[in-house]
C-alpha positions as CSV (number, residue, x, y, z in Angstrom):
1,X,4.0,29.9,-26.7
2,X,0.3,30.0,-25.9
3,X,-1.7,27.0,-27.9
4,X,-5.1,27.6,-29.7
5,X,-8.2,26.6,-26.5
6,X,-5.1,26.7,-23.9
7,X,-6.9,27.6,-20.5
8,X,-5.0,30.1,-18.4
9,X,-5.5,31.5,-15.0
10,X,-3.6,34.6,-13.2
11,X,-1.2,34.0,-10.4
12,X,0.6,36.7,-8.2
13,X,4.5,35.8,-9.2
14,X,6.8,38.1,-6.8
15,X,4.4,40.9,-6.6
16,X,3.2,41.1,-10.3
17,X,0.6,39.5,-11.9
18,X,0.9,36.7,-14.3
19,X,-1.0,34.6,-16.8
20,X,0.1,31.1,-16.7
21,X,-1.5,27.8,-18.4
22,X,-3.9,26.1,-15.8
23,X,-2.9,23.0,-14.2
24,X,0.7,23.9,-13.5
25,X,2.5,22.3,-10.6
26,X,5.2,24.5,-9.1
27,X,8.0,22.4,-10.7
28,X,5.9,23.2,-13.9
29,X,5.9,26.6,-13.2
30,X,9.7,26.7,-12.6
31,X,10.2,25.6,-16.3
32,X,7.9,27.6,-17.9
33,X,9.5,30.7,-16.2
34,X,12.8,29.4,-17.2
35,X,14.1,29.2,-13.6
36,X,17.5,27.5,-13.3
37,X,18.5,28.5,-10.0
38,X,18.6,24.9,-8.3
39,X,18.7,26.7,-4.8
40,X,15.5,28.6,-5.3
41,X,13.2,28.9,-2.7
42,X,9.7,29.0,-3.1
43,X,7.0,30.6,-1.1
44,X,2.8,29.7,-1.9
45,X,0.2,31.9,-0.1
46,X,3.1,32.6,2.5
47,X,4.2,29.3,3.0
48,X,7.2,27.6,2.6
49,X,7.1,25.0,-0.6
50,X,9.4,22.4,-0.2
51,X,11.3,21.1,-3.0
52,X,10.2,17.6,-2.5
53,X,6.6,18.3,-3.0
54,X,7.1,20.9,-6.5
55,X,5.9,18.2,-8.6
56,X,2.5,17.7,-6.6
57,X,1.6,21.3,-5.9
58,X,-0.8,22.7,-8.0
59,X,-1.1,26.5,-9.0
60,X,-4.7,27.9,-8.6
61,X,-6.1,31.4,-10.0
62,X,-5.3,34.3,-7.4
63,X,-2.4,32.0,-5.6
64,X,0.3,34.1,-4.7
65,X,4.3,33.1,-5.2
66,X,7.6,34.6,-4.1
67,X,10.3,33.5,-5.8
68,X,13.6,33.8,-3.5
69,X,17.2,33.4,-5.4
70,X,19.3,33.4,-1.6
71,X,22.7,35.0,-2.3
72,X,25.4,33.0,-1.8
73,X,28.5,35.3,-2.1
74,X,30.9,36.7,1.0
């Protein structure tokens, strides 16, 4: 739910682009998109994220993510 004065900036997100609020870490972006794939992986700008540093990461306009849901079926 977008707030009255709310700032938001447009990321890239798997090819499409996407207003999110400003200031969001990754970690903050994986709740607001509702992700609950705990084995997600996360690319930013082309690089690997790892999960360790999701909380300090910090979205800027124009950054580009991939989010990767790895298959783990036979």
């Amino acid at each position: 739910m977008d707030m009255p004065n709310q700032t938001f900036i447009e990321i890239i997100i798997n090819d499409l682009p996407e207003k999110i609020p400003a200031g969001l870490s990754v970690q903050a972006l994986l709740t607001h998109l509702e992700e609950r794939d705990p084995h997600v992986i996360i690319e930013l700008n082309g690089r690997y994220v790892y999960a360790k540093d999701y909380a300090t990461t910090l979205l800027n306009p124009g950054d580009q993510i991939e989010l990767i849901n790895p298959d783990f079926g036979g």
